[in-house]
C-alpha positions as CSV (number, residue, x, y, z in Angstrom):
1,X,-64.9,62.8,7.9
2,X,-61.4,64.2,9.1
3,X,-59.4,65.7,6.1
4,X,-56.1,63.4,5.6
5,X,-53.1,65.3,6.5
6,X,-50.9,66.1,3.6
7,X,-47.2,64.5,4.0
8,X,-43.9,65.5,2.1
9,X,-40.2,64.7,2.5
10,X,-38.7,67.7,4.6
11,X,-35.3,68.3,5.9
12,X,-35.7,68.8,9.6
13,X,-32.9,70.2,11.6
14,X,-32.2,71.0,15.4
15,X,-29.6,72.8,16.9
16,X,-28.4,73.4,20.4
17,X,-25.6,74.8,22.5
18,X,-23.0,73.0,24.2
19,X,-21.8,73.3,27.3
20,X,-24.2,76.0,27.9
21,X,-25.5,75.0,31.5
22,X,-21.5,74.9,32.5
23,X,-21.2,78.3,31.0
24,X,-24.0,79.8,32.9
25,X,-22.4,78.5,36.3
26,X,-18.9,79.8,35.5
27,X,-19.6,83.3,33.7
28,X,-22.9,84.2,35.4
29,X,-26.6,84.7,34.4
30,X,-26.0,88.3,32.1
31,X,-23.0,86.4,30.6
32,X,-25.0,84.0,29.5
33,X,-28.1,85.7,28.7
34,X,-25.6,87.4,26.1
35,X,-24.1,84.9,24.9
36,X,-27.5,83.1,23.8
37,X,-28.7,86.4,22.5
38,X,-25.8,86.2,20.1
39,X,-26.4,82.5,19.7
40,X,-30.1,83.1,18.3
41,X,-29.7,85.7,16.7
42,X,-27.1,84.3,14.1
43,X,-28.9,81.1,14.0
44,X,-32.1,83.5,12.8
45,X,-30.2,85.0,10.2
46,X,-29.0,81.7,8.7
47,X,-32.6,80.1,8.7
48,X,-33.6,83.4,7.0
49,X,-31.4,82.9,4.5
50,X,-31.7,79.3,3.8
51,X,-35.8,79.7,3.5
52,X,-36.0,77.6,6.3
53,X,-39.5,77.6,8.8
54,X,-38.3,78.3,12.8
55,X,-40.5,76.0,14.4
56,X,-40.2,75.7,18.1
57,X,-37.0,77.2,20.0
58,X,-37.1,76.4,23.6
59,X,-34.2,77.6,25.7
60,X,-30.8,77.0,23.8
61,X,-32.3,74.6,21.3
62,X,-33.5,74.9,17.7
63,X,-36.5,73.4,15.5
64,X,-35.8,73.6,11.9
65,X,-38.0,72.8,8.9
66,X,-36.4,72.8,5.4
67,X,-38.2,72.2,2.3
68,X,-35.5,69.2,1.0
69,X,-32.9,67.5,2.5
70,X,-29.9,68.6,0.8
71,X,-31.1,72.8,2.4
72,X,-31.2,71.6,5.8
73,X,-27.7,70.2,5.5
74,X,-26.9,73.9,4.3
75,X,-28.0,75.3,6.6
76,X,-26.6,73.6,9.4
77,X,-23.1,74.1,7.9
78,X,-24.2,77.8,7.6
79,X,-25.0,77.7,11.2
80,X,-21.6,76.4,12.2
81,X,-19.7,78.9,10.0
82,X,-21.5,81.6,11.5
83,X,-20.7,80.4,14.7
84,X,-16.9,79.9,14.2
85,X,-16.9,83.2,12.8
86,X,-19.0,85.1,15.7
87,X,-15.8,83.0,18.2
88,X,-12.8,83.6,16.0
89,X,-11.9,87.5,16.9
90,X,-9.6,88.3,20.5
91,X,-11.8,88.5,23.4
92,X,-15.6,87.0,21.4
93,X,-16.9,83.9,23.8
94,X,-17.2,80.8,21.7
95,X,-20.5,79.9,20.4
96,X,-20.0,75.9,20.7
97,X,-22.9,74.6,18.7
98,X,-23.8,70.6,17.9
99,X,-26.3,70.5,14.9
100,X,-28.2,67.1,13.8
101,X,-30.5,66.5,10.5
102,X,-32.5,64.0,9.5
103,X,-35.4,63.9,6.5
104,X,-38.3,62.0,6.0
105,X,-42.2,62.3,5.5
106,X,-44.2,63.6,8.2
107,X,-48.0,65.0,8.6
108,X,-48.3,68.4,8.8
109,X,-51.1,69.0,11.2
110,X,-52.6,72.3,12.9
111,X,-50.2,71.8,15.9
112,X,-47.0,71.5,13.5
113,X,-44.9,68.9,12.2
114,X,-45.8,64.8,13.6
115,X,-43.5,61.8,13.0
116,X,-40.9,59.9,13.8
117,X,-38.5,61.4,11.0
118,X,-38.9,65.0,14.0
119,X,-37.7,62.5,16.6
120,X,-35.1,61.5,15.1
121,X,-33.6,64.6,13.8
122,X,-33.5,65.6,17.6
123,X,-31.9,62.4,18.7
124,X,-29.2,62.7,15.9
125,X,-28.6,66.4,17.3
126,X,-28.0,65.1,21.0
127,X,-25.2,63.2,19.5
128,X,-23.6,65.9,18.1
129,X,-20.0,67.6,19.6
130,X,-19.1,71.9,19.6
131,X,-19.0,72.7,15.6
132,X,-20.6,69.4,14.3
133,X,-23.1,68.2,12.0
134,X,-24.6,64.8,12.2
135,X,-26.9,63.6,9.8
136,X,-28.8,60.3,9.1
137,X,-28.0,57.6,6.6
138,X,-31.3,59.0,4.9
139,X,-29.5,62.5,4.4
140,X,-26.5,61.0,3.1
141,X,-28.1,58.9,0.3
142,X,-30.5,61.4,-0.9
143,X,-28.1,64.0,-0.8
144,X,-24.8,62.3,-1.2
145,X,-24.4,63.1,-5.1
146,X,-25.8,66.2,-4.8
147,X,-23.7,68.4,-2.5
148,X,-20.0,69.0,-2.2
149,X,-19.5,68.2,0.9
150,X,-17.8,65.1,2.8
151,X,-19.5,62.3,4.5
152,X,-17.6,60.7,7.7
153,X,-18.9,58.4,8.7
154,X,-19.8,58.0,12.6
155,X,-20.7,54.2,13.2
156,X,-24.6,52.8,14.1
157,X,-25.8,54.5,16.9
158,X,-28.8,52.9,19.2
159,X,-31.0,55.9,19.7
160,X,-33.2,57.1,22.2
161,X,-37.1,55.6,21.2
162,X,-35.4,54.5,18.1
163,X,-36.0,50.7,17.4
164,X,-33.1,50.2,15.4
165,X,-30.1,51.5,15.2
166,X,-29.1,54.3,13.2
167,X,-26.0,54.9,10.8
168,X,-24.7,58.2,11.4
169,X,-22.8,60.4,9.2
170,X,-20.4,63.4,10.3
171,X,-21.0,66.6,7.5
172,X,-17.5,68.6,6.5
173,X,-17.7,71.0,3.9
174,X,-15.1,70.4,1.2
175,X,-13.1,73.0,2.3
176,X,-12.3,70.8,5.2
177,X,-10.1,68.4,3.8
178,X,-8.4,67.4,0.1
179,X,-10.7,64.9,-1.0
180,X,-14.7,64.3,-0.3
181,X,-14.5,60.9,2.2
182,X,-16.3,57.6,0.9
183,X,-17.1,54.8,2.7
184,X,-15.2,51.2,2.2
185,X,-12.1,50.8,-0.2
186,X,-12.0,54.2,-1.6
187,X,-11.7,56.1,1.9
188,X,-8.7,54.2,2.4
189,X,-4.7,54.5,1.4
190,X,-4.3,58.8,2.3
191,X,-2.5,59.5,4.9
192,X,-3.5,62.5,6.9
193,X,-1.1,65.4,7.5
194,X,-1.1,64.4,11.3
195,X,-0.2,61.0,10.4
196,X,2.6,62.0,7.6
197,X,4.4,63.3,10.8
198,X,3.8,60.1,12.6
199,X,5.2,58.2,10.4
200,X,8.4,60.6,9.6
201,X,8.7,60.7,13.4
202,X,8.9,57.1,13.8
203,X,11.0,56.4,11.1
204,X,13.5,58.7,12.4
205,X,13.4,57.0,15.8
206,X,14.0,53.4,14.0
207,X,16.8,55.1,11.7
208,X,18.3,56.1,15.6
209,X,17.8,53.0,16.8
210,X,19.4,50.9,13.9
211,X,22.1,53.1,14.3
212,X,22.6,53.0,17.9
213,X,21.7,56.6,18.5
214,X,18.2,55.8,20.2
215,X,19.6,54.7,24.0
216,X,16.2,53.3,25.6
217,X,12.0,53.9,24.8
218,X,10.6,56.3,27.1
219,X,8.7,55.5,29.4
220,X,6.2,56.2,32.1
221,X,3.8,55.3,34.4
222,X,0.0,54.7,35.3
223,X,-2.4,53.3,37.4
224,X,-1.4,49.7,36.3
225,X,2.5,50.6,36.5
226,X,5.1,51.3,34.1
227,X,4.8,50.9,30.5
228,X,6.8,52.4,27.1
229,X,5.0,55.4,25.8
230,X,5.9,54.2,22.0
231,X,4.6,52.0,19.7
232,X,6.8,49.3,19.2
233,X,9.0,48.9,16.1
234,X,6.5,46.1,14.3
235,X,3.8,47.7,14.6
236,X,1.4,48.8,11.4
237,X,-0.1,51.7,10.9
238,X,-3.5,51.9,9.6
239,X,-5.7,54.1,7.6
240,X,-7.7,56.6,9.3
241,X,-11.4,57.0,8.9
242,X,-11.0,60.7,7.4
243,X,-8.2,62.9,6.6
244,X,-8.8,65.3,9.3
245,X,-8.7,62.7,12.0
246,X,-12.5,62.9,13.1
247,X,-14.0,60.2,15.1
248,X,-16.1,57.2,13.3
249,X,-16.5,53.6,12.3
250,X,-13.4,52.4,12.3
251,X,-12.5,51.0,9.0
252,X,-8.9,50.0,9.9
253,X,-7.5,47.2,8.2
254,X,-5.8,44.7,11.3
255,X,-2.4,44.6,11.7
256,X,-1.3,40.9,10.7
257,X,0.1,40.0,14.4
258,X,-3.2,40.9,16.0
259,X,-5.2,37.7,17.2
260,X,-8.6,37.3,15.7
261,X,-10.1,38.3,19.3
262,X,-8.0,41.1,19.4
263,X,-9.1,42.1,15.4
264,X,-12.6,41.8,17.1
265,X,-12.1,44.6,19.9
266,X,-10.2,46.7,17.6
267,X,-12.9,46.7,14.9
268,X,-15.3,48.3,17.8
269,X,-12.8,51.3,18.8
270,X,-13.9,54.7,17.5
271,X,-11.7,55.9,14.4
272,X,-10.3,58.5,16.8
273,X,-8.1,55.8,19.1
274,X,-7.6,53.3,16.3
275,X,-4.9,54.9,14.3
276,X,-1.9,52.6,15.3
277,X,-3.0,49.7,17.9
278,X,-0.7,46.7,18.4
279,X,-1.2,43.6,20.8
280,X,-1.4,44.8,24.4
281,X,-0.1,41.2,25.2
282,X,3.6,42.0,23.6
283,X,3.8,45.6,25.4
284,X,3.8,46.7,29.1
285,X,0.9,48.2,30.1
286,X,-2.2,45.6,30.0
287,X,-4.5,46.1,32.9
288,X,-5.0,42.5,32.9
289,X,-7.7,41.6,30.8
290,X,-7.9,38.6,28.6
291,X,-7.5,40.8,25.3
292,X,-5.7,44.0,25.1
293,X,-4.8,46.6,22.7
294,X,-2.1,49.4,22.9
295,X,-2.9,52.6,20.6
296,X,-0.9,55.1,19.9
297,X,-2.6,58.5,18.7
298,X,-1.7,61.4,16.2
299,X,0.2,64.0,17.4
300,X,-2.7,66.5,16.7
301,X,-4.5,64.1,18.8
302,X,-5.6,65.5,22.6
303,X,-4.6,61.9,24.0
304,X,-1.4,60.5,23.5
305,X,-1.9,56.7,23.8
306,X,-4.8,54.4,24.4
307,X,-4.9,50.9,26.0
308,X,-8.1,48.8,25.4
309,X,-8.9,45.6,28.2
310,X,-11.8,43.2,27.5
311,X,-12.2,41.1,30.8
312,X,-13.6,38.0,30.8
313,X,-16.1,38.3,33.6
314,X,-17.9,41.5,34.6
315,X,-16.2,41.0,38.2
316,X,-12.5,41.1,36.7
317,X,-13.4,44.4,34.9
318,X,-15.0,45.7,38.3
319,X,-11.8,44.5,40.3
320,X,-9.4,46.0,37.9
321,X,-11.3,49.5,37.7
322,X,-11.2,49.3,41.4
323,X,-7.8,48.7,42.0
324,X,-7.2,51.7,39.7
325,X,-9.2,53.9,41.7
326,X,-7.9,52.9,45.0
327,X,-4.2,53.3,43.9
328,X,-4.8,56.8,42.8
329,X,-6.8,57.3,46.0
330,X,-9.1,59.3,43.8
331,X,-12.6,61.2,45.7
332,X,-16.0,60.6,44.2
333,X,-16.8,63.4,41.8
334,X,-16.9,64.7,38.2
335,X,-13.8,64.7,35.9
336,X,-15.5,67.6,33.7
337,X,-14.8,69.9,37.1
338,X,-11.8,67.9,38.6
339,X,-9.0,66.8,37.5
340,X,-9.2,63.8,40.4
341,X,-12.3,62.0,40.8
342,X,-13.6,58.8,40.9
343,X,-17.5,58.5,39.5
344,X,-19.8,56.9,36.6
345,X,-20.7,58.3,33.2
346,X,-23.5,57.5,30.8
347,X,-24.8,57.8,27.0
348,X,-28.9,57.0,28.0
349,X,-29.9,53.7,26.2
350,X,-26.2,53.7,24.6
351,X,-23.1,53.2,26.7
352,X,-22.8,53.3,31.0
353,X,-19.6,52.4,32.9
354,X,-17.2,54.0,35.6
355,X,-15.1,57.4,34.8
356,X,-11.9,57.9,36.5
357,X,-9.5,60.8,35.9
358,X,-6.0,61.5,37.6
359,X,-3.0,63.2,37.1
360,X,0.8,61.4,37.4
361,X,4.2,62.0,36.7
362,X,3.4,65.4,34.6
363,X,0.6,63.6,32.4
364,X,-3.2,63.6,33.1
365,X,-4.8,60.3,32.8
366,X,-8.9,59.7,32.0
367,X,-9.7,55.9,32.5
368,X,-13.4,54.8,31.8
369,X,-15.3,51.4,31.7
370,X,-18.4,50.1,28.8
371,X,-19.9,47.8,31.4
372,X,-21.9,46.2,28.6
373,X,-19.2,44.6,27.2
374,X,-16.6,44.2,29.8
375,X,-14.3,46.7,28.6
376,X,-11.8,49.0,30.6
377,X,-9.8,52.3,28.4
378,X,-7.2,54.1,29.6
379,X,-6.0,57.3,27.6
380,X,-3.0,59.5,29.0
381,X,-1.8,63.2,27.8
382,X,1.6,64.3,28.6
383,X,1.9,67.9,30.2
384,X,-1.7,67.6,32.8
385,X,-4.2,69.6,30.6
386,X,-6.7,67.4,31.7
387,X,-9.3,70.0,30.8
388,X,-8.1,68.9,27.1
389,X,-8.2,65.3,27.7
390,X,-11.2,65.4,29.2
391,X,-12.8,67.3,26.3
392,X,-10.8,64.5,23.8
393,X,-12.8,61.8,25.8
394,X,-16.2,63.4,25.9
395,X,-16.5,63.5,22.3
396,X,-14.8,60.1,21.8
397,X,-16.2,57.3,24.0
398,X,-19.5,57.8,22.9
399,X,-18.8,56.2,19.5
400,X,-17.8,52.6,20.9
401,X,-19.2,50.0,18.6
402,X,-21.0,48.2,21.1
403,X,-21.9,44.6,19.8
């Protein structure tokens, strides 16, 4: 008879870089051989540190054993100190690194570690942006009372060979921010720093306007025509889903005036674009769907303002993202490499739709479709980085609530 396996709860972790394959083709193969020299190395010294077991590093990527829960989450915030800090000094190449953790029992057999708790620690990490920690719901409620540290959370994610989908948790150290983040009432009624200058900013315009001092809103234009680029007067803010303006579930109480389907779309926005949203039906702008949203971001935000469309057919969203396309006369291609192309993106077993990026009247725009549920975005930044809008959108469309 076969000896049973033995299984414990572990704290597995994986860890990869980001962006490396884009780095190899734009630095070079010893630039890059350097760089994840430098990479490994520090991650080596952290797991030495934090007792953890190296279990498997193929290429960029990192397999992780710790011996709870509450050491893996250590050491991945170890990990992404240690990076910041190897990035932080004039002329050092940034070591970008996304870091996911999950815990669980698994059998610990000849050939290593086997169960589905591995899996998921690895899907978790494929979520994960430059300088982030995700972990599982599982993490957060073993280790939730146990460590300083904030919990933001991140929304339900469907996962890769995961039946059901997973609530995911974004880990800050308490340095991070002025008070640890809790889900539901608690996490609200704090406004942010970023958003304390929102508000000041417009008050002062509404103060100007009373007064007659404000002569017009500004205003300008995109692939759907003109629109004002601020929020209009009634409009409410709402809280954010952390104090340092992270992407998440978004727990926004509605504004009042919204419609109940437009409450609906807006509780599916990611926390990043749902700061201040007002009826796109009252506002210029709308690209013609049947509900619409107009957000306007913090000013630390890389996007300016957001409009939301839900279309009523799949056709009326495929006409409209059409239209845009063929007004900006934009080639096929990739917006991470141009800053006009026309092309598709996709989240595997998550989110798919169409990606279109231009620049106008001084502003880069990113526009981008969830086919699933009929639903067009367009974000604009003022000034043409696109390089930082895309960037802004790559690590925020990926957390739409699907239904």
């Amino acid at each position: 008879m076969t000896e049973p396996s033995t299984s414990l709860t572990r704290g597995f972790l994986f860890a990869d870089l980001r962006d490396y394959t884009r780095f190899v083709e734009s630095h070079g193969d010893q630039a890059a051989a350097e760089l994840l020299t430098r990479y490994r190395l520090l991650v080596r010294e952290v797991i030495a540190r934090s007792l953890g077991a190296e279990i498997q590093t193929e290429g960029d990527s990192f397999y992780v054993v710790f011996t709870s829960a509450s050491a893996a989450v250590n050491g991945g915030l170890a990990i992404l100190e240690a990076a910041a800090a190897a990035g932080s000094r004039p002329g050092d190449v940034a070591i970008k690194v996304g870091v996911g953790v999950h815990a669980g029992e698994t059998a610990e057999t000849p050939e290593g570690f086997v169960g589905s708790a591995v899996n998921l620690a690895a899907r978790i990490c494929a979520l994960a942006g430059p300088g982030e920690l995700l972990v599982s719901d599982t993490v957060h409620g073993l280790t939730r009372t146990f460590l300083a540290v904030q919990f933001v959370p991140r929304g339900r994610r469907r996962l890769k060979g995961i039946a059901e989908p997973v609530l995911v948790y974004r880990v800050l150290p308490p340095t991070a921010g002025a008070q640890p983040v809790r889900s539901g009432a608690g996490a609200r009624g704090r406004l942010s720093g970023s958003r304390m200058l929102v508000a000041a900013a417009i008050g002062l315009s509404l103060a100007l306007f009373a007064t007659g001092g404000l002569v017009g809103l500004l205003t300008g234009a995109g692939p759907f025509g003109r629109f004002d680029t601020f929020s209009s007067p009634d409009s409410s803010s709402s809280a954010s889903a952390s104090s340092s303006g992270d992407l998440g579930t978004n727990s926004a109480d509605p504004s009042p005036a919204l419609t109940a389907a437009e409450v609906e779309l807006l509780r599916k926005l990611p926390a990043a674009i749902s700061e201040d949203c007002v009826s796109g039906s009252v506002v210029e702008g709308s690209a013609g769907g049947s509900v619409s949203l107009r957000c306007q971001l913090p000013l630390s935000a890389a996007a300016e303002t957001v409009w939301v469309d839900e279309f009523p057919t799949p056709e009326t969203l495929a006409g409209a993202f059409s239209d845009a396309a063929a007004r900006t006369r934009a080639p096929p291609g990739d917006c991470e490499t141009m800053p006009l192309a026309n092309g598709t993106w996709e989240v595997p077993n998550v989110h798919s739709g169409k990606l279109l990026c231009h620049p106008e009247d001084d502003a880069a725009w990113v526009v981008w479709t969830y086919d699933d549920d009929r639903v067009l975005v367009r974000a604009r930044r003022g000034g043409g980085d696109w390089e930082a809008l895309h960037a802004w959108w790559r690590q925020t469309a990926i957390f739409w609530r699907a239904r």
